[in-house]
Rosetta silent file (secondary structure, phi, psi, omega in degrees, C-alpha in Angstrom):
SEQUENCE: XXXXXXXXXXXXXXXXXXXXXXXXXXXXXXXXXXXXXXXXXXXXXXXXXXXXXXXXXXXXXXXXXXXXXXXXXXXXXXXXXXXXXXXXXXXXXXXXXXXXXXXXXXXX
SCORE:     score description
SCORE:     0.000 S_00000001
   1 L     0.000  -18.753 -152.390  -71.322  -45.109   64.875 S_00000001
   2 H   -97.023  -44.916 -178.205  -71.822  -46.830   68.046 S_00000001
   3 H   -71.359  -37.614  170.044  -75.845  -47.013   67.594 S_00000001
   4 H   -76.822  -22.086  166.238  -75.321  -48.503   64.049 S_00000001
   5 H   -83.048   -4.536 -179.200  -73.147  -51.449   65.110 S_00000001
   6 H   -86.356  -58.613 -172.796  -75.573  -51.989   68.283 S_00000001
   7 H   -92.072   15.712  160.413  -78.207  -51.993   65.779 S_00000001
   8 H   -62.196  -46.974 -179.557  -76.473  -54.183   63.322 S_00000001
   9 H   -60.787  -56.567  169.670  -75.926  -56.446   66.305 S_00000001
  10 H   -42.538  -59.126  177.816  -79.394  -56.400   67.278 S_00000001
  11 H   -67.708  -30.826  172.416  -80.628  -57.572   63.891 S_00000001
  12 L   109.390  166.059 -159.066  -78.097  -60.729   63.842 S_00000001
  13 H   -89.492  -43.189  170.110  -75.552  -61.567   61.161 S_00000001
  14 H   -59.060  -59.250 -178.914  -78.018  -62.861   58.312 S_00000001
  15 H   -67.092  -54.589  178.659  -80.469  -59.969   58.431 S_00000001
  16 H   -32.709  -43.938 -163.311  -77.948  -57.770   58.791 S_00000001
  17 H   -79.399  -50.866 -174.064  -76.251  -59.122   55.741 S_00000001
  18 H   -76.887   15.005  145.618  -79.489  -59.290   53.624 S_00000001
  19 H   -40.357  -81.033 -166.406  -80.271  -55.629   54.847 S_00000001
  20 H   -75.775  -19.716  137.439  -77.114  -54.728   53.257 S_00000001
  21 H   -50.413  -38.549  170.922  -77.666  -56.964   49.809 S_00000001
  22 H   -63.734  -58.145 -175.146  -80.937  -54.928   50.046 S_00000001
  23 H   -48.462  -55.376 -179.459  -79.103  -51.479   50.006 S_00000001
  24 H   -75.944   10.333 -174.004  -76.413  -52.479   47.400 S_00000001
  25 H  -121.894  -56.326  177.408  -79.386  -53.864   44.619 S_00000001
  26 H   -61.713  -28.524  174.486  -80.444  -49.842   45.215 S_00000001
  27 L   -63.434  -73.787 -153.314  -77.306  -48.448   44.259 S_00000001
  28 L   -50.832   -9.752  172.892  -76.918  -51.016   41.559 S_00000001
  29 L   -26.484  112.458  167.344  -79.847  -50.162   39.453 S_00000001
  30 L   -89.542  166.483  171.049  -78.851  -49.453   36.184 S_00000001
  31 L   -53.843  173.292 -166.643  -81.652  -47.099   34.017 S_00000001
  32 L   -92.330  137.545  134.257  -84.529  -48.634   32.428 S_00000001
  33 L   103.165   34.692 -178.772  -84.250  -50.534   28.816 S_00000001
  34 L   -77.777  157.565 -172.910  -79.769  -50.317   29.416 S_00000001
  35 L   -94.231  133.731 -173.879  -78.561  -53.107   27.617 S_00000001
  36 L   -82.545  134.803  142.916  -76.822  -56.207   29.623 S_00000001
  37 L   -30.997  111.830 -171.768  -73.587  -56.678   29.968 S_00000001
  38 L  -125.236   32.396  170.840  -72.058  -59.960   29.860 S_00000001
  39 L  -161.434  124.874 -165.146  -68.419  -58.869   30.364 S_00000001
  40 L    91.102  175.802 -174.001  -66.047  -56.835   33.097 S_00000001
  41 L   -63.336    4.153 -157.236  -67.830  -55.028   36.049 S_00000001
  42 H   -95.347   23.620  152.598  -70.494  -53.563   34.069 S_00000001
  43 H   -81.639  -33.390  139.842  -71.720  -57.036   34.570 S_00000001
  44 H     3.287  -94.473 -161.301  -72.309  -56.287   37.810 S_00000001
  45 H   -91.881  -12.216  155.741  -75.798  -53.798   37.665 S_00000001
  46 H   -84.843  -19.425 -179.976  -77.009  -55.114   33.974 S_00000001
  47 H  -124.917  -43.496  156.722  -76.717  -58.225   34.810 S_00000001
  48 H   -30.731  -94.180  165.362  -76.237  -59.479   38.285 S_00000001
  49 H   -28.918  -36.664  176.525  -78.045  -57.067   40.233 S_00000001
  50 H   -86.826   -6.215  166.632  -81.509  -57.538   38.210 S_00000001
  51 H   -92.144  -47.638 -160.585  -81.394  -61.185   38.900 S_00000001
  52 H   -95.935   21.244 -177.918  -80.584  -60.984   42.217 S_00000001
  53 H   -71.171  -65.300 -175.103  -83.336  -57.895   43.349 S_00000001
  54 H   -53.966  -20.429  149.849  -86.054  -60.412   43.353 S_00000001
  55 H   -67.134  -55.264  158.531  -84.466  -62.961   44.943 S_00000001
  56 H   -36.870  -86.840 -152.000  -83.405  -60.308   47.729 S_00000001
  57 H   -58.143  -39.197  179.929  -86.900  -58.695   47.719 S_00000001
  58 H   -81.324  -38.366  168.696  -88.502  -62.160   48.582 S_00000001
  59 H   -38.566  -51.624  146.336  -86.097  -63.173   51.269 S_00000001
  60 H    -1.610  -93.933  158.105  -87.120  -60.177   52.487 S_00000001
  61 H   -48.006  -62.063 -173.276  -90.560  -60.634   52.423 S_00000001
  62 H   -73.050  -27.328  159.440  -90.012  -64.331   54.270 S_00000001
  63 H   -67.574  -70.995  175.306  -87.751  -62.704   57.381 S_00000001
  64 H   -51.354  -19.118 -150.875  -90.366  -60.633   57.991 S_00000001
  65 H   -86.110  -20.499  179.801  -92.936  -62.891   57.841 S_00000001
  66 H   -85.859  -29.552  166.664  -90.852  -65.343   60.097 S_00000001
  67 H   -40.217  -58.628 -172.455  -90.470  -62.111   62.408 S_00000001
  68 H   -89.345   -3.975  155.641  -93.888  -62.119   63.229 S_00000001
  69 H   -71.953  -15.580  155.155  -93.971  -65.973   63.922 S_00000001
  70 L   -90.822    6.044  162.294  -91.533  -65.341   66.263 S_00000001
  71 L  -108.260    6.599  162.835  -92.959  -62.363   67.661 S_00000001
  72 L   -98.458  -27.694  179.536  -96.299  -64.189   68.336 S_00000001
  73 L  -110.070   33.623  168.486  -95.023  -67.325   69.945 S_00000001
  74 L  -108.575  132.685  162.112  -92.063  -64.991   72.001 S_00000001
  75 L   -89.016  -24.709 -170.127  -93.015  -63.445   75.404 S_00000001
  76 L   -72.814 -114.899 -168.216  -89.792  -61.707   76.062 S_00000001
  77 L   -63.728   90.190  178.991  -88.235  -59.443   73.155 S_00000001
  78 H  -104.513   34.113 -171.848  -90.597  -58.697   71.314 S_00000001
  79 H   -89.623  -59.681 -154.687  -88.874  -55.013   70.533 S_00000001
  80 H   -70.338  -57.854  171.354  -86.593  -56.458   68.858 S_00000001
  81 H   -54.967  -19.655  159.113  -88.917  -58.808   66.082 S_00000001
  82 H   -90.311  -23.971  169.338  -90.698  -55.698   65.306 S_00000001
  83 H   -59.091  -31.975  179.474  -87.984  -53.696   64.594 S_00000001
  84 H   -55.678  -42.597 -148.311  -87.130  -56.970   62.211 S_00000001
  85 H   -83.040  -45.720  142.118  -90.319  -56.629   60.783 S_00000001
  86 H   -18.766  -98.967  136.249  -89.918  -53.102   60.053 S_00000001
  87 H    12.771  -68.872  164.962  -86.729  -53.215   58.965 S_00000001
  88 H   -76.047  -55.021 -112.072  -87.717  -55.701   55.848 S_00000001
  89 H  -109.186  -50.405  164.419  -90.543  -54.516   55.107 S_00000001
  90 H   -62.398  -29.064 -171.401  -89.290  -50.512   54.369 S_00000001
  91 H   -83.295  -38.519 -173.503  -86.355  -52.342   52.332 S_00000001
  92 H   -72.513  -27.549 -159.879  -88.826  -54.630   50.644 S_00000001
  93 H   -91.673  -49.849  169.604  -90.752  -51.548   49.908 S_00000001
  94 H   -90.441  -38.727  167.109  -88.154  -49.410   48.410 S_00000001
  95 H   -73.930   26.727  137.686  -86.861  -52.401   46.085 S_00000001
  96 H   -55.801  -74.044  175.626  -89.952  -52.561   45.041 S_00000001
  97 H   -92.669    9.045  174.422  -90.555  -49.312   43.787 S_00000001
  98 L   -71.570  -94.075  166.671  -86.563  -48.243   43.391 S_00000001
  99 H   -19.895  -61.798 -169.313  -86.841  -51.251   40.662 S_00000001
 100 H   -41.614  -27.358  145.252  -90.407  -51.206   39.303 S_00000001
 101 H   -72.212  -18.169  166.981  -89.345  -49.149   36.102 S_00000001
 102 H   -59.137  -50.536 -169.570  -86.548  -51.316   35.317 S_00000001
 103 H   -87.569  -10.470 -175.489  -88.721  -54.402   35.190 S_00000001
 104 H   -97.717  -69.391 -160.718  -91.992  -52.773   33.465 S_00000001
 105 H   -43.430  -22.094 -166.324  -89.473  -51.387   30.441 S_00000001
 106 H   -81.619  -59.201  172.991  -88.198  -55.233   29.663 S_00000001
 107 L   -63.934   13.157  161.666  -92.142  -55.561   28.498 S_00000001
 108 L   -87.863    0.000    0.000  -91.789  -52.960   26.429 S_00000001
């Protein structure tokens, strides 16, 4: 427990948090061609969650990518901005393809 709140720490309160928006858009998936909700929680993962993946998944994208401008013009840590860089980039990587049947059935 002690290593996950270090490295919770480590990432900072904003990555941390969209880390953890990342995680909760996989659980929320609902199956492919589910119908949306637009009332009670099951508004939640038909309808919420498929709005807000893509939005997630590019924030994503744009932390790392400010990770490695800060890990090119830092001399000190740079342990830490690759871990960042990681860190999105496996998240961005799993919504991607966690998601990617949900969003090819709506063009069916």
């Amino acid at each position: 427990m002690n290593t996950l709140k270090t490295f919770l720490r480590s990432l900072g309160p904003l990555r941390a948090t969209l880390a953890l928006g990342a995680i909760l858009m996989l659980l929320l998936r609902p199956a492919p061609r589910t119908a949306a909700v637009f009332s009670g929680w099951a508004l939640v993962p038909t309808f919420l969650a498929p709005v807000l993946t893509p939005m997630i998944f590019m924030g994503l994208l744009l932390d790392a990518l400010m990770g490695v401008v800060l890990l090119v013009g830092q001399e000190g840590d740079r342990r830490r901005y690759r871990t960042v860089i990681v860190v999105d980039l496996v998240l961005a990587a799993l919504l991607m393809f966690w998601w990617w049947p949900y969003y090819t059935a709506l063009g069916r």
